[in-house]
C-alpha positions, 0 to 999 in steps of 0.5 A: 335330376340335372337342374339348369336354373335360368338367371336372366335377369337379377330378380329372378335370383330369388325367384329361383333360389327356392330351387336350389334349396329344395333340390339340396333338401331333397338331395340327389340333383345337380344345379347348375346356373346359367347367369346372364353376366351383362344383365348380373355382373355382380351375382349375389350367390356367387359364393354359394351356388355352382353358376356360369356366365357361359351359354356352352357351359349350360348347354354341354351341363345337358340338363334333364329340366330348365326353371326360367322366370322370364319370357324366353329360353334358348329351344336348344338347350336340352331339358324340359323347359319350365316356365315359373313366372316372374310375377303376379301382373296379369293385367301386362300385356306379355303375362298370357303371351305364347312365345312356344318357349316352355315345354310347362307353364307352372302357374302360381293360382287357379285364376292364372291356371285357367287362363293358361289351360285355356292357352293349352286347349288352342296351342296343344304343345305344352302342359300346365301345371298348378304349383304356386310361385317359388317366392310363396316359399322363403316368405313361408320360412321367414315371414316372422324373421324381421319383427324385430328390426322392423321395430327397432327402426319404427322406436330409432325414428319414432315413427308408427307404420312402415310404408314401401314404395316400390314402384315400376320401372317402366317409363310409360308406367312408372309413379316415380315423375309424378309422387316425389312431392306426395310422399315427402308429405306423407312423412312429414304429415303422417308418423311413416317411416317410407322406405324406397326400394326400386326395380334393378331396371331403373333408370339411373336418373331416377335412382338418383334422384330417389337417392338424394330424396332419402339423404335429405329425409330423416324418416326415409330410407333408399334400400339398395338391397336386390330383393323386395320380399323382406322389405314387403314383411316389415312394411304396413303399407305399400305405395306402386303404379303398375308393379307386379309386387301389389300383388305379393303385397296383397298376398300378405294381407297387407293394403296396396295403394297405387298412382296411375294403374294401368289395372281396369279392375284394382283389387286396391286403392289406386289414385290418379292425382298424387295429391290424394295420397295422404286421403288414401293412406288414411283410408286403406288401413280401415276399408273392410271392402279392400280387405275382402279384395285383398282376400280374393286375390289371396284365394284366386291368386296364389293360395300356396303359402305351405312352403312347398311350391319349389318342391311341387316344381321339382315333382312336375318335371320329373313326372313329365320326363317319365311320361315323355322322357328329356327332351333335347330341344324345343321345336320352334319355327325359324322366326322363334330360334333366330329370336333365341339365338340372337338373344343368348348366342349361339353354342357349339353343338356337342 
C-alpha cells in the first residue's frame, strides 16, 4: 500500500510516526510524507523518513491511503483519506465538526465512536472505524523508558514529585497570563521539580517569558523538545487549561488539575483562581473520586494501550479499499475545495 502521512502541523510528527513504524514492521509499503515546510521548517524526521515539502510531489506519490491528524486535507489527492485525530478534547467545538474531508474517521474509544456513528447516520458518505490513537502505541513501547532519568533529575534537585505544565495555546483559553505567580509557589512550597512544556503554536511572548521564569528558578525546567508524551511518563502531576493532553494524562492514570477549563463536566480537579493551586495540588494525590474519574475515561476514552492501534489504522484502509477500491479524490461542494485549494495549493493534475 502507498501510504501518504499528512504532516500539517509539528505535533502531528509523533501522531503519525507510529505509522511509519508499523508500516516498516509490517513491510511491503511505501511512505511518503507530505510536510507543511511554513508550519515545520525544521522537520525532526528528516534524516529518517522519506518526506517532501511539495503539494505536486504528494499528489503525483498517488497514494492508495492518507492518515491526517488535522481537520483538513486536500479532496484532490488520490487516496482513502483517514482521519486519525489530533487529540482527545471533545469538549472543542471543531472535534465532532463534519468538514466531508475524510473517506474515515479512526476513532480513539467508544465514547468518540458513538458520537461519530451518530454523524454517519446523518452524513451517509463516509465510515468509522474504532482503532485507538496512534500515540497509545509508542507510550505502549516506552512507558518504562525514562524511569531512570526521572529519578535522577528528582535526587540532582532534591525534589520528591515531577509536575508538568502543559497548558494551551490559545489566548482565549490559555492559563499562562493567569498561573505564573501560582506555580512559582508550588516550587517554592511544595518539594516539585515543575517542568514547563508549551504548545509549538505559542505565542513568542509567552514563550519568553516562561523561559526567563525557568532561567531564575532552580527546581524549574523550560522543555524545548517537540514532543509532550515523554515528559507526561515521568511526571506525578500534570497542571493545564483547556489542553487536549489532560486527557493523555489521565489515560495514564496519573491526576490532572487545570486553571479555567472550558470543560462543563471535568474528569479532574479544575480551579478558577490560581491562588487555590497549592490546596489542589494536595488534594489530587489522595482523592479516591478523581481516581474513579480517571478510570472512566480510561475505559470510554481510549482503552487500546496493546500497541497495535497504528496496525489497527494500516488494516481499516486496506479493507475499504478492497470493498470500495482507491478513491482518486473526494467529492466536495465548490465551497469545500476552494477551501482546500487555498489552504494547500493547487497541483498540476497528471
Amino acid at each position: 500500500m502507498k501510504i501518504l502521512l499528512f504532516c500539517e502541523n509539528k505535533y502531528a510528527v509523533d501522531i503519525l510516526n507510529p505509522l511509519q513504524e508499523e508500516a516498516d514492521r509490517q513491510g511491503g509499503h511505501e511512505v511518503l510524507w507530505y510536510v507543511h515546510q511554513k508550519k515545520i521548517p525544521q522537520f525532526p524526521l528528516k534524516d529518517k523518513v522519506r518526506y517532501t515539502f511539495s503539494m505536486q510531489e504528494a499528489y503525483d506519490f498517488h497514494p492508495d491511503a492518507v492518515y491526517a491528524p488535522g481537520n483538513i486535507v486536500p479532496y484532490y489527492l488520490s487516496g482513502v483519506k483517514c482521519s486519525i485525530f489530533h487529540g482527545y478534547a471533545a469538549e472543542k467545538r471543531d472535534q465532532f465538526h463534519i468538514r466531508n474531508y475524510f473517506d474515515i474517521y479512526m476513532t480513539q474509544g467508544p465514547y468518540f465512536t458513538q458520537e461519530f456513528e451518530k454523524l454517519q447516520r446523518k452524513y451517509g458518505d463516509f465510515e468509522v472505524l474504532e482503532t485507538g490513537w496512534t500515540r497509545q502505541d509508542w507510550i505502549a513501547r516506552h512507558r518504562d523508558d525514562f524511569r531512570e532519568e526521572k529519578a535522577q533529575l528528582l535526587h540532582e534537585h532534591g525534589c520528591e514529585r515531577i509536575v508538568l505544565y502543559a497548558p494551551t495555546f490559545s489566548p482565549r483559553l490559555t492559563s499562562l497570563p493567569k498561573i505564573k505567580r501560582a506555580l512559582i509557589e508550588l516550587v517554592e512550597q511544595k518539594k516539585v521539580l515543575l517542568l514547563i512544556k508549551l504548545h509549538p503554536l505559542t505565542c513568542q511572548e509567552w514563550v519568553d517569558e516562561y523561559k526567563e521564569l525557568a532561567r531564575q528558578y532552580q527546581h524549574i525546567i523550560f522543555e524545548e523538545d517537540f514532543a509532550v508524551t515523554k515528559f507526561m511518563l515521568m511526571a506525578d502531576v500534570m497542571i493545564s487549561d483547556t489542553s487536549s493532553t489532560i486527557y493523555e494524562m489521565l489515560l495514564l492514570d496519573k491526576p490532572v488539575i487545570t486553571l479555567d477549563t472550558v470543560s462543563k463536566d471535568p474528569y479532574w480537579k479544575d480551579i478558577n483562581d490560581a491562588a487555590q493551586l497549592l490546596e489542589a495540588y494536595d488534594v489530587v494525590l489522595s482523592d479516591e473520586r478523581l481516581t474513579q474519574r480517571r478510570q472512566w475515561i480510561i475505559q470510554n476514552y481510549d482503552p487500546y494501550n496493546d500497541g497495535k492501534c497504528a496496525q489497527r489504522m494500516l488494516e481499516g484502509a486496506e479493507e475499504y479499499i478492497r470493498r470500495h477500491g482507491v478513491p482518486q479524490k473526494r467529492k466536495l461542494n465548490l465551497w469545500r475545495k476552494y477551501v482546500s485549494v487555498k489552504t494547500f495549493g493547487k497541483i498540476r493534475r497528471s
